[in-house]
C-alpha positions in Angstrom: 117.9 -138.7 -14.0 117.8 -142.5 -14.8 117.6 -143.3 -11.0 115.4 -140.8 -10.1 113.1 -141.6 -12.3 113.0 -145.9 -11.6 112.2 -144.2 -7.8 109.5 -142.4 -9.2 107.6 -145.2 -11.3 108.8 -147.7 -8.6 106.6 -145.6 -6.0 103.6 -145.0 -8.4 103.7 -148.7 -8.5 102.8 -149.1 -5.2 100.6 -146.2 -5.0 99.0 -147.9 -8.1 98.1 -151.1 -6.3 97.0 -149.3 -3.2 94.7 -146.9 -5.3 93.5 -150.6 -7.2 92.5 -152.2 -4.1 90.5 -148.9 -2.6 88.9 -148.3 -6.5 90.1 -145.5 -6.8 92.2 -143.6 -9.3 95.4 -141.1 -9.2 96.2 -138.5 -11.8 99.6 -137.7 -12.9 99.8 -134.4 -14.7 102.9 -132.8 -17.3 105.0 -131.0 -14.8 108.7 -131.1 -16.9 110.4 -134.4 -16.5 109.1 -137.8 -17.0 105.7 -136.0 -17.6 107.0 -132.8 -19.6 104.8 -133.8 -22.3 101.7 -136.5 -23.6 104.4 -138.7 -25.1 106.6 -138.2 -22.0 103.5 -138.6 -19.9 102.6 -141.9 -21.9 105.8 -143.8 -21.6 105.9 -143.3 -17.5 102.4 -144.8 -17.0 103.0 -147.5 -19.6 106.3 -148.2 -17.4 104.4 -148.0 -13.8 101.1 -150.2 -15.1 98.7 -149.6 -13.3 95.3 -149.5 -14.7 94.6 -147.0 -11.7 97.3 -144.1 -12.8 96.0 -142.3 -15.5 96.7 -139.1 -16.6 95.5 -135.2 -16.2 96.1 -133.2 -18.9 97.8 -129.9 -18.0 97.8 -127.7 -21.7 98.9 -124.2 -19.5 101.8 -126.3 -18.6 102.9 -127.8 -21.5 102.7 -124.5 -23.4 104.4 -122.9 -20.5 107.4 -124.9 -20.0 107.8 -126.9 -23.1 106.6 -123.9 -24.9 104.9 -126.8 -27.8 101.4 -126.7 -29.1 98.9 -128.6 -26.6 96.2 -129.6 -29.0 99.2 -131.2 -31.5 100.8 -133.1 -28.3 97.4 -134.1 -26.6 95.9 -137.2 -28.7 98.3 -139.2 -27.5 97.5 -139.5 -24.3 93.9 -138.5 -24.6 92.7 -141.9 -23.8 94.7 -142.2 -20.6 93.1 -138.7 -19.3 90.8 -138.9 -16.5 90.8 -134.8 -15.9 91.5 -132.1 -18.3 93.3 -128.6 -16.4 91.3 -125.7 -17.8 94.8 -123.6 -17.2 95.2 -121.4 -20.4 98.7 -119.2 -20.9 99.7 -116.6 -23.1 103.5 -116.9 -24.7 105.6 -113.8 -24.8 109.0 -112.9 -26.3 110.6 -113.7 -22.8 110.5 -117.7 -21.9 108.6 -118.9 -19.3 106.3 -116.0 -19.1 103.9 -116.9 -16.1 100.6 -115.3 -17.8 97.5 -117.7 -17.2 95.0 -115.7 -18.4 91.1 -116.9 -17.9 90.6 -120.2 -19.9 89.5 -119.6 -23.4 91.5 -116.2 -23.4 95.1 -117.6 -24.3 97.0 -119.1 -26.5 95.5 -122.8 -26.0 92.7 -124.2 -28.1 90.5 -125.9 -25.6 87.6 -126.7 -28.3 89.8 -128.8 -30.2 91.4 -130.5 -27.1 87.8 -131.2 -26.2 87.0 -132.5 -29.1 89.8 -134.9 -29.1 88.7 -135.9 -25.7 85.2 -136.4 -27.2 86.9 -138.4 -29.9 88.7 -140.7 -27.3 86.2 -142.1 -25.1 86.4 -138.9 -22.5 85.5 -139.8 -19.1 86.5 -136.8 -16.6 86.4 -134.0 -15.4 87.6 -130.1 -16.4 89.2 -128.2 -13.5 90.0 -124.8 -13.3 93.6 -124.3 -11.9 94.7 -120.7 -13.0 93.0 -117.8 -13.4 95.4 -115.0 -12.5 96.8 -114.2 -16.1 99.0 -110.9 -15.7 97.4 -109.4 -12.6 99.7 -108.9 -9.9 99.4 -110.6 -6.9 97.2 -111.1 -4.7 93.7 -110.9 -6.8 91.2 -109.5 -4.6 88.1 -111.7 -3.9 85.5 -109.7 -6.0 88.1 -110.3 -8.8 88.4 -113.8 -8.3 84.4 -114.0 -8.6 84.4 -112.4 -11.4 87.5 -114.2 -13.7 86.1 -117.8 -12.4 82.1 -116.6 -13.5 83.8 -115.9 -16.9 86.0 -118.9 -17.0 83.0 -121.1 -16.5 81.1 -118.6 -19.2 84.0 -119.6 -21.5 84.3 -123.3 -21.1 80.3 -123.5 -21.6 81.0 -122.2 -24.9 83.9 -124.0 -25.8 81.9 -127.5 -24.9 79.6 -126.4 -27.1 81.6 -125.5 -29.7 83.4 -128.9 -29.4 80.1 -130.7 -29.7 79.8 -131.4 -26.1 
């Protein structure tokens, strides 16, 4: 994966000087790979430079594929996040169990990772990505209105609770 991934940074480079002269920035987010996790995350913007790549912090998918502790793995790249993914999941006996329940209803702790934000300097944004959690697809729309009026019901507290 050694080749794939000098492609990878070597491109981000580039995007990274484009996204420098427009002032903007661009968000990389732990996907498996060279972003499975904050560490993993860390070392691949350190390696592409650019003070316009930063990360988004995805705890949903770090518990779901790397199946490791979000709030443990995220002050390390806390500093670097520009966006935090309100995507909360639920581990079962099976791996890779695709249940993203409403954020605040899982197994991730978003008032600590907040607070750890909080700690760092935060500067972002929280987006909702997931809402879905065991329902089968597709969610009708009164649903929808309903598990994203409780998400944002849930996050309000969990701000709070963080100090924030």
């Amino acid at each position: 994966m050694e080749a794939e991934h000098k492609r990878f940074v070597d491109k981000y480079r580039e995007i990274g000087f484009i996204a420098e002269s427009m002032g903007i920035a661009v968000s990389l987010k732990p996907h498996t790979g060279n972003t499975a996790t904050a560490r993993h995350l860390l070392q691949t913007l350190e390696q592409i430079g650019s003070s316009s790549i930063k990360a988004s912090y995805d705890p949903g998918n770090v518990h779901y594929y790397e199946v490791i502790s979000s709030e443990l793995d995220f002050p390390i790249i806390a500093a670097q996040t520009i966006s935090l993914i309100a995507k909360d999941h639920r581990l079962h006996r099976e791996s890779a169990n695709p249940d993203f329940p409403i954020p605040g209803e899982g197994d991730v702790n978003f008032a600590a990772l907040f607070s750890t934000w909080q700690r760092s300097g935060m500067s972002g944004s929280v987006v909702v990505e997931r809402i879905d959690g065991d329902i089968p697809s597709p969610i009708d729309p009164e649903q929808i209105d309903e598990r994203i009026t409780k998400a944002r019901i849930n996050l309000q507290s969990l701000l709070k609770e963080a100090g924030l």
